[in-house]
TORKOL-4160 file (C-alpha; in steps of 0.2 Angstrom, whole numbers, padded with zeros to 4 digits, m for minus):
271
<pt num="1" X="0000" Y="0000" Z="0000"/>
<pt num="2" X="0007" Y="0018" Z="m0005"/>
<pt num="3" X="0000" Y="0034" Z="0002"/>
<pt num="4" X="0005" Y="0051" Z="m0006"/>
<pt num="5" X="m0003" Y="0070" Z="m0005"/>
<pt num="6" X="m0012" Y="0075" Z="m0016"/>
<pt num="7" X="m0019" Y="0095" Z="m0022"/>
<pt num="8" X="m0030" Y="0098" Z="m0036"/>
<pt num="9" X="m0044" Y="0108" Z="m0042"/>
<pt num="10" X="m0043" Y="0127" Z="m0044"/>
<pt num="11" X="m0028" Y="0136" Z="m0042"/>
<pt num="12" X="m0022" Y="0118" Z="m0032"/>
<pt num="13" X="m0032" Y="0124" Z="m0014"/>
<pt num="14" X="m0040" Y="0106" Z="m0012"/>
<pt num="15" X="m0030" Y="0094" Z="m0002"/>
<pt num="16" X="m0031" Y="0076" Z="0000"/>
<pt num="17" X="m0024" Y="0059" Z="0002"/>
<pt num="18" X="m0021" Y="0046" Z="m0012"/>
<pt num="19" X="m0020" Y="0028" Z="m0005"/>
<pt num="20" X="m0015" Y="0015" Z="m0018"/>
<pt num="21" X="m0012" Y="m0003" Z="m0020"/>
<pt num="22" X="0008" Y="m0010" Z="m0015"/>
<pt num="23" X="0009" Y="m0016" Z="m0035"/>
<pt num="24" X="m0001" Y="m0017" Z="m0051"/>
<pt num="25" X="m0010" Y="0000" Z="m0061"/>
<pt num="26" X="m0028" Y="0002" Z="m0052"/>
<pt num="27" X="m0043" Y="0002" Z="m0062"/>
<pt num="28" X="m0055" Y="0003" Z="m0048"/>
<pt num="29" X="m0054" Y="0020" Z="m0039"/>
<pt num="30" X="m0067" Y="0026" Z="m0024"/>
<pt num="31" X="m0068" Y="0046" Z="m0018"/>
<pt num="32" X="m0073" Y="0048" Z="0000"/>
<pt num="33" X="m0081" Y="0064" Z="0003"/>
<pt num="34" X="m0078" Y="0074" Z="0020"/>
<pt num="35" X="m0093" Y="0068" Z="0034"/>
<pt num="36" X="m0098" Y="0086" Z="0040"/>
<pt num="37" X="m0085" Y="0097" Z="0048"/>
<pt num="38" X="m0073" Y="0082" Z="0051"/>
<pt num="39" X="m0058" Y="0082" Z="0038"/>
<pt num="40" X="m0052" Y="0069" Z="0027"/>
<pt num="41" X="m0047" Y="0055" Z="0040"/>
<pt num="42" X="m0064" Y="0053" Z="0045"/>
<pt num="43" X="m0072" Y="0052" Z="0063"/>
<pt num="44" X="m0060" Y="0040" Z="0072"/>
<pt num="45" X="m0049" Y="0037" Z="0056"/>
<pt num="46" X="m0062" Y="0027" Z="0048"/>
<pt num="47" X="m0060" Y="0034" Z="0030"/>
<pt num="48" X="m0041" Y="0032" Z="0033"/>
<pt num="49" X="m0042" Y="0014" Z="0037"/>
<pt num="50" X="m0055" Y="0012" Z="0024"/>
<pt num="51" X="m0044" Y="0019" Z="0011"/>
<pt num="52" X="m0029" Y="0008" Z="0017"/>
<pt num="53" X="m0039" Y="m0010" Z="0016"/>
<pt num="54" X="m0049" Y="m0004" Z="0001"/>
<pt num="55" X="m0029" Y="m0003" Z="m0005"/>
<pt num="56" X="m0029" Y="m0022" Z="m0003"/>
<pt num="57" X="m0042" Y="m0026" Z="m0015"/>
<pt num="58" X="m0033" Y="m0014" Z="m0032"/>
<pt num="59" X="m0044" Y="0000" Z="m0025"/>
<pt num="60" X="m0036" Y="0018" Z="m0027"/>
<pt num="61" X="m0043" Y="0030" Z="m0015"/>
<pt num="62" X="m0045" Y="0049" Z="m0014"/>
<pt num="63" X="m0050" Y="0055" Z="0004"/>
<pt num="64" X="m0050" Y="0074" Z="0005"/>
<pt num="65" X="m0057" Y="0090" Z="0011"/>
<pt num="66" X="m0070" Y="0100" Z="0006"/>
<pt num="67" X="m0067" Y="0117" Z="0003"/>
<pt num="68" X="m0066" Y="0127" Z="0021"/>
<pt num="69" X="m0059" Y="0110" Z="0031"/>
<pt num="70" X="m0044" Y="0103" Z="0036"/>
<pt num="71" X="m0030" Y="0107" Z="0023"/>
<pt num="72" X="m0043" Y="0114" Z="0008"/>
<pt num="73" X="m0046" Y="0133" Z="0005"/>
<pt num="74" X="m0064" Y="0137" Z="m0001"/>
<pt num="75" X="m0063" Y="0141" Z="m0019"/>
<pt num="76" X="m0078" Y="0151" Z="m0022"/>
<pt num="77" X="m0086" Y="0158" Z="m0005"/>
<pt num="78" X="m0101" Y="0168" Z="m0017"/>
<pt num="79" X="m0108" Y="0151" Z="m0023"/>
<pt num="80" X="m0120" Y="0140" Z="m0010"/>
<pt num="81" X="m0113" Y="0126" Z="m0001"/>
<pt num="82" X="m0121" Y="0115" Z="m0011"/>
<pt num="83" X="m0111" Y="0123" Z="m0028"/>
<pt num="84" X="m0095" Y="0123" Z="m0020"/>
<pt num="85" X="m0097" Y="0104" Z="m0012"/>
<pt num="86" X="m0103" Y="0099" Z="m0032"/>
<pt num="87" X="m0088" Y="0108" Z="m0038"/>
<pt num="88" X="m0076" Y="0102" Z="m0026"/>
<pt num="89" X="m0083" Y="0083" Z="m0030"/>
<pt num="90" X="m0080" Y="0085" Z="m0049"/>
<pt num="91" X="m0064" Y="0089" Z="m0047"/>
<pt num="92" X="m0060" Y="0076" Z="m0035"/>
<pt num="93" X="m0067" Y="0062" Z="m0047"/>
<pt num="94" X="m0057" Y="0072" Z="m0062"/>
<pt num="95" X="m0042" Y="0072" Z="m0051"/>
<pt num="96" X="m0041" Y="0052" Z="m0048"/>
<pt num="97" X="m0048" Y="0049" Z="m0067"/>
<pt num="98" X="m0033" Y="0058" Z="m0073"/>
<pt num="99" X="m0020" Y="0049" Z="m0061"/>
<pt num="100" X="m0028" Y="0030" Z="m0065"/>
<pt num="101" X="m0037" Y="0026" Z="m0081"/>
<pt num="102" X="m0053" Y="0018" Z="m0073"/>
<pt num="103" X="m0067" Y="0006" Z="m0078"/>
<pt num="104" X="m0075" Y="0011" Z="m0061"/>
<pt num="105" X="m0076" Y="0024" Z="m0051"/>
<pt num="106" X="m0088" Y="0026" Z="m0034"/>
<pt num="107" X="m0091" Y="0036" Z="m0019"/>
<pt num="108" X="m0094" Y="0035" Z="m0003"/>
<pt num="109" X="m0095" Y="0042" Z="0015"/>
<pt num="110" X="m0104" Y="0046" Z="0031"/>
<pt num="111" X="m0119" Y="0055" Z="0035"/>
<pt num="112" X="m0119" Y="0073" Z="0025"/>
<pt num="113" X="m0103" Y="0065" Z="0015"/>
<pt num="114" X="m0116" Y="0052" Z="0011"/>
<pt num="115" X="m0130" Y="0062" Z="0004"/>
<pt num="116" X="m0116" Y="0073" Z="m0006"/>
<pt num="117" X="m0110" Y="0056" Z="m0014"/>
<pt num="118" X="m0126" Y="0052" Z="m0018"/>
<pt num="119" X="m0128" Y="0069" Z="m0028"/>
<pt num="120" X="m0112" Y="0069" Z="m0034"/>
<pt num="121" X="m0115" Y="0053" Z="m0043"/>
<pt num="122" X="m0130" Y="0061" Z="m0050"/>
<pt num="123" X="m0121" Y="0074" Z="m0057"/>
<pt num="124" X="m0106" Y="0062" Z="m0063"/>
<pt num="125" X="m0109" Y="0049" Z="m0075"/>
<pt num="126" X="m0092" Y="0043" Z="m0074"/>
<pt num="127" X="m0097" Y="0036" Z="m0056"/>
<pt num="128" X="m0104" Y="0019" Z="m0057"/>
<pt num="129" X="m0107" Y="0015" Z="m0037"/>
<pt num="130" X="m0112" Y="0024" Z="m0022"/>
<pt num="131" X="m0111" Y="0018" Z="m0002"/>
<pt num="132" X="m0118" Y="0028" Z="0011"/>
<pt num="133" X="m0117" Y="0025" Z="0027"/>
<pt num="134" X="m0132" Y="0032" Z="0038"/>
<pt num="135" X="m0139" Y="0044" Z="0025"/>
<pt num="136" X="m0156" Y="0050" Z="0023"/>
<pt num="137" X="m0170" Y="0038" Z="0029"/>
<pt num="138" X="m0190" Y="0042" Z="0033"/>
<pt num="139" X="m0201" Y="0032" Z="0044"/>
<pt num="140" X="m0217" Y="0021" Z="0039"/>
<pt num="141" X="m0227" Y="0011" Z="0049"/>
<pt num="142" X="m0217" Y="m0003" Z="0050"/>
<pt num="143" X="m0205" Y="0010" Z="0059"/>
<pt num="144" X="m0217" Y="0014" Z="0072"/>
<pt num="145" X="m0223" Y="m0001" Z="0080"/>
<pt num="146" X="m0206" Y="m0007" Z="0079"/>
<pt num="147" X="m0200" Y="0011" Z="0089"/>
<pt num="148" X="m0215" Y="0008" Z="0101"/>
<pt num="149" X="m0212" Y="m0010" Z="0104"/>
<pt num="150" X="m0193" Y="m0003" Z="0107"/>
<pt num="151" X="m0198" Y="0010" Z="0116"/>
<pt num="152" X="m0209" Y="m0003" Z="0128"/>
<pt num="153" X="m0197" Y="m0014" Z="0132"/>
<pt num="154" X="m0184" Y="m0001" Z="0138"/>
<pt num="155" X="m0197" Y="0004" Z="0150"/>
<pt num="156" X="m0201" Y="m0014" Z="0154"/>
<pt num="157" X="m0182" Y="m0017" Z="0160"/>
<pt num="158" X="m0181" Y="m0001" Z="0168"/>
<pt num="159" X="m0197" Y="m0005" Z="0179"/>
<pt num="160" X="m0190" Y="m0022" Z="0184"/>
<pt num="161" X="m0171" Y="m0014" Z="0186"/>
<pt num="162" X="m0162" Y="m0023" Z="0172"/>
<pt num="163" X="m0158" Y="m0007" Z="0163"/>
<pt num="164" X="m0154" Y="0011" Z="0169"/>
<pt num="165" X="m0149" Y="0024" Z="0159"/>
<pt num="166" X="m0133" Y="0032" Z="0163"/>
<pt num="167" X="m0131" Y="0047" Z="0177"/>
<pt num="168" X="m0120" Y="0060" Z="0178"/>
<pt num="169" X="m0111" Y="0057" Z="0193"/>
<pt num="170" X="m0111" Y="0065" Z="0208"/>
<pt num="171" X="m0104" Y="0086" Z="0206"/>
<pt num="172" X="m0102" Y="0083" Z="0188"/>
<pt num="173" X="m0114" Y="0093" Z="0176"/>
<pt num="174" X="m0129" Y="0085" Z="0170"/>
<pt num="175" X="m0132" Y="0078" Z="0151"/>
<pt num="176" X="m0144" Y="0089" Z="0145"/>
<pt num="177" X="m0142" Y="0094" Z="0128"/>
<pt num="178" X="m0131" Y="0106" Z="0121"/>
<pt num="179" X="m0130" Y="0117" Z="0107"/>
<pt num="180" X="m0127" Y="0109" Z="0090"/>
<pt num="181" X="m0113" Y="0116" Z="0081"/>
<pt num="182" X="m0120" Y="0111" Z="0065"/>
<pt num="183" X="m0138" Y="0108" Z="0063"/>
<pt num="184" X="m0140" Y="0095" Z="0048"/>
<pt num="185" X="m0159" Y="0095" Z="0038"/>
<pt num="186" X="m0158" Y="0077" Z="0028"/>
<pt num="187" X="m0161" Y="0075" Z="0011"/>
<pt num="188" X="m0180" Y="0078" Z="0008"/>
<pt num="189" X="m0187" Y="0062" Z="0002"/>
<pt num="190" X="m0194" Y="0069" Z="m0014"/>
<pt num="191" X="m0175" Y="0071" Z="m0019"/>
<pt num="192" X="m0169" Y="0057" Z="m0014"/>
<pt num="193" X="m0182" Y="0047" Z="m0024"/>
<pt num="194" X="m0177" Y="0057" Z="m0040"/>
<pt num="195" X="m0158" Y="0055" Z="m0041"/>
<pt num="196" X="m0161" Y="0035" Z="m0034"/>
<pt num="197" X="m0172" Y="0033" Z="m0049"/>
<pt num="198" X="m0161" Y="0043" Z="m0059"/>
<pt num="199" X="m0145" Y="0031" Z="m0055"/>
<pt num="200" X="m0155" Y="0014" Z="m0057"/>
<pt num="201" X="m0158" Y="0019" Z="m0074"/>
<pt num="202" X="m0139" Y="0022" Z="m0076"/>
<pt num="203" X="m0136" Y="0004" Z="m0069"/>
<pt num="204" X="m0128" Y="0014" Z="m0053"/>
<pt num="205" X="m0125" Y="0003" Z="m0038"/>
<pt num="206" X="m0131" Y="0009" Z="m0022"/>
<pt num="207" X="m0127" Y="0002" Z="m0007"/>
<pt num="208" X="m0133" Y="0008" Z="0011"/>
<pt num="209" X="m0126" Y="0006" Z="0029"/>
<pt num="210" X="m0135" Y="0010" Z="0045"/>
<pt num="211" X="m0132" Y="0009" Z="0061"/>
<pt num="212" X="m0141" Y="0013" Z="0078"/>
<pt num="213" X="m0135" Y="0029" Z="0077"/>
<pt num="214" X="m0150" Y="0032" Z="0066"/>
<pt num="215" X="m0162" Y="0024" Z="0076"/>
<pt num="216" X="m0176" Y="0038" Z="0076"/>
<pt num="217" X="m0180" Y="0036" Z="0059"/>
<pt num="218" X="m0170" Y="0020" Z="0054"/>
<pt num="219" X="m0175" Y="0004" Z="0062"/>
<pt num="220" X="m0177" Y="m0011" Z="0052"/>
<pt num="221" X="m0169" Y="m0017" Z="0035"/>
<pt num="222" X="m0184" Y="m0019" Z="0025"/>
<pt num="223" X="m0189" Y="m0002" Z="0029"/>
<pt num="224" X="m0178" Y="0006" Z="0015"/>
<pt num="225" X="m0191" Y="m0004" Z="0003"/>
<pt num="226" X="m0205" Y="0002" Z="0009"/>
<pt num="227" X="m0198" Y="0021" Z="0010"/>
<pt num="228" X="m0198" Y="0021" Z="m0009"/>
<pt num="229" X="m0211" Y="0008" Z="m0016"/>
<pt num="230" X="m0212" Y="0017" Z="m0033"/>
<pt num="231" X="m0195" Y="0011" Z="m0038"/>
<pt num="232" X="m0189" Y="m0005" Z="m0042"/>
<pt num="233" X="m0172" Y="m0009" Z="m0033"/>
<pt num="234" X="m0168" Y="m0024" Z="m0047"/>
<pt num="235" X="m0150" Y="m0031" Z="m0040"/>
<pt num="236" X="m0143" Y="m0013" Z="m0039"/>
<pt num="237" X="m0148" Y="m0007" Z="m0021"/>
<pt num="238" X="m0142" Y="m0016" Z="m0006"/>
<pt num="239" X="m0140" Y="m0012" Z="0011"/>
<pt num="240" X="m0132" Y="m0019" Z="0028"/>
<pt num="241" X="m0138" Y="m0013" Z="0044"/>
<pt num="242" X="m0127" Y="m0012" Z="0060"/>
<pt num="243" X="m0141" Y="m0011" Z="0075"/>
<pt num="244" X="m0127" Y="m0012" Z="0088"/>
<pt num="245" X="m0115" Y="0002" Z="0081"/>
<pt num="246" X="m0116" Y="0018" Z="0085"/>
<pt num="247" X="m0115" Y="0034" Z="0070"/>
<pt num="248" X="m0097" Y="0036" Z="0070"/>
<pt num="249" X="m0090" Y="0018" Z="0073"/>
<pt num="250" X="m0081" Y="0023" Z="0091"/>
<pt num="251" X="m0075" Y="0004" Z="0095"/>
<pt num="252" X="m0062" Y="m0002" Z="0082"/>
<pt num="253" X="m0070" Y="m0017" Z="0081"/>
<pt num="254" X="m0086" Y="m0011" Z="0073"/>
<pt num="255" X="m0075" Y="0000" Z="0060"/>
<pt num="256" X="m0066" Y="m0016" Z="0054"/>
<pt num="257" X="m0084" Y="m0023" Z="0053"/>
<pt num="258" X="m0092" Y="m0010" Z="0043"/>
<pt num="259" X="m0074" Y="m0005" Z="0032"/>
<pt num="260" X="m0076" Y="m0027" Z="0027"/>
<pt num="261" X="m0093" Y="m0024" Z="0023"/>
<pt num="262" X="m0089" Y="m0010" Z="0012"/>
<pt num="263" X="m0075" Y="m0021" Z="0006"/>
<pt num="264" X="m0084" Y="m0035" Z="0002"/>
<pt num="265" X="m0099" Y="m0026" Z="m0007"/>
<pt num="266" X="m0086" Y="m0018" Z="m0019"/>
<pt num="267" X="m0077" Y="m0035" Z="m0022"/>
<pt num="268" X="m0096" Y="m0042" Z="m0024"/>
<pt num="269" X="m0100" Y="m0029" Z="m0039"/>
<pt num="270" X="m0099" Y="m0036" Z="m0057"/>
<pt num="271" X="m0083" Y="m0029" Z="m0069"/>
């Protein structure tokens, strides 16, 4: 596995890391797109070691900033987020296309880095896969009895003194909320809808990951199908779900978990 720096895009103010396999010319590459305000490592190093095992398999992989994090400068500060995150993502894509000559490209991340891929695929027809890990997700029936039949037996087991939320302890400050930093609005479903159709039609693979980190809207693997009964998956949507894990992976174990998943989705796709 080699690891070198990388700049690209206008004027050279985006920064990233190219990870790439020990020997051989890649032709599969993957761009991982920055989870929120976190830079290109990713929360606990997860798109770092992603990147590394990804390596294994003849994967090259472009972690980076978005512009205004970590090591990248905001190219153009009048256009909205959304235009400078699309921009930003093209020349990302353009930037590993040029290095490697690719027969496939995808992208991937966490969270808002997961909904970005998700557009940027839409707006790239070079990209041929997508995996998003805890993105957009809405609630249907089967999500609520599920959530009150949750919610019921956490109530249970704190009645008969098997469970008990945690305290702070004694002098410390108490756990109510604080202020969010950044207040994130998921994509609304009637986007989401439009660019999954729009991708199926290009024979895009999709793959999502969820965890418990999402449990207020996201409960139960076949609730992705019922969120969008208009379209027709075929063999190009999958998804894994991680009940245990929490949104940003804190135990290694459950990063190498996820990160072989990933892995094993990928070595799964037909060339």
């Amino acid at each position: 596995m080699n690891e070198s720096c990388a700049q690209f895009g206008p004027e050279g103010r985006l920064a990233g890391i190219v990870t790439t396999p020990a020997t051989g010319s890649p032709r599969r590459g993957c761009v991982l797109v920055s989870a929120g305000l976190l830079p290109k490592a990713g929360p606990y190093r997860l798109y770092a070691e992603l990147a590394r095992r990804l390596a294994e398999d003849g994967v090259a992989t472009l972690r980076f900033d978005l512009g205004g994090i970590g090591d990248s400068i905001a190219v153009d500060t009048s256009l909205p987020l959304a235009g400078r995150t699309e921009l930003d993502l093209r020349a990302a894509l353009d930037h590993l296309r040029e290095r490697f000559e690719l027969d496939e490209v995808t992208l991937g991340g966490l969270c808002s880095g997961a909904e970005d891929s998700l557009r940027g695929a839409a707006a790239n027809p070079a990209v041929t896969s997508v995996f998003m890990i805890d993105p957009f997700a809405y609630r249907t029936p089967g999500w609520l009895w599920r959530h009150t039949l949750y919610r019921v037996g956490r109530r249970a087991l704190r009645a008969l003194g098997v469970y008990e939320p945690l305290k702070p302890a004694a002098g410390e400050r108490s756990c109510a909320p604080r202020p969010k930093v950044v207040n994130y609005h998921y994509m609304e479903r009637d986007e989401s809808a439009r660019i999954l159709s729009e991708l199926l039609a290009r024979d895009v693979r999709v793959h999502f990951l969820y965890t418990a980190g999402v449990r207020e809207v996201f409960n139960h693997p076949s609730q992705l199908r019922a969120a969008f009964p208009e379209l027709d998956f075929r063999d190009k949507v999958t998804l894994d779900y991680f009940p245990r894990f929490d949104h940003t992976q804190l135990f290694a174990a459950d990063r190498r978990a996820l990160i072989e998943t990933i892995a094993a989705r990928l070595r799964a796709a037909p060339s």
